[in-house]
Steps between C-alpha positions, in 0.01 A plus 500: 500500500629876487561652844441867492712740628335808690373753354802775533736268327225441209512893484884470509529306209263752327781784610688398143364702203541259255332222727259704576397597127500137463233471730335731380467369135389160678209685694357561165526134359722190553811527250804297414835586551564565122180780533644676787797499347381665193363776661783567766881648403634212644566156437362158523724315728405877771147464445557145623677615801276737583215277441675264727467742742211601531386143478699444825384770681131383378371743246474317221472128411551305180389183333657321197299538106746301288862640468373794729458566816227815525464692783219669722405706809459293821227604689594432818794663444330800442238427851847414672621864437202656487460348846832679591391845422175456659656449798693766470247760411276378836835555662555817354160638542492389886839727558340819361159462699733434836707836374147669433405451805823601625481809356119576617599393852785763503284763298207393803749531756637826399142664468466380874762776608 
């Protein structure tokens, strides 16, 4: 069974271009190696690396037709870093009401005098 990494290093293995127009293709449909090949400037054995990649960091999985192995979107990959920027966002969003608030406190306090 896959462990998944967290979320930031899903998004860190999105940080390559080329990985990430990988991914991209695969969001649309599941494709071979040969088909992502044929569509990027860059050959089969990188796709495979990259592929390899983002397999680890679980984006994508793959399962076996034949003499190819075809590759898709994981989507609890996808919750895992989706997930991650949630929690960032609530994070994010809780440090500007505190420095609203702040700043109506001060704006409050200076109204006082």
């Amino acid at each position: 069974m896959l462990t998944y990494r967290s979320g930031g290093q899903t998004l860190e293995a999105l940080g390559d271009p080329t990985r990430r127009a990988i991914f991209e293709r695969l969001v649309g449909r599941p494709r071979s190696v040969r088909e992502l090949a044929d569509t990027l400037p860059v050959s089969r054995p990188a796709v495979s690396q990259h592929l390899r990649v983002l397999k680890q960091s679980g984006l994508v999985t793959t399962r076996a037709e034949g003499t190819r192995r075809v590759y898709r979107v994981d989507p609890a990959g996808i919750a895992a870093m989706r997930e991650y920027l949630d929690q960032m966002w609530d994070t994010a969003l809780a440090a500007c009401a505190v420095a609203v608030e702040e700043q109506e406190s001060k704006h409050a306090q200076g109204a006082d005098t």
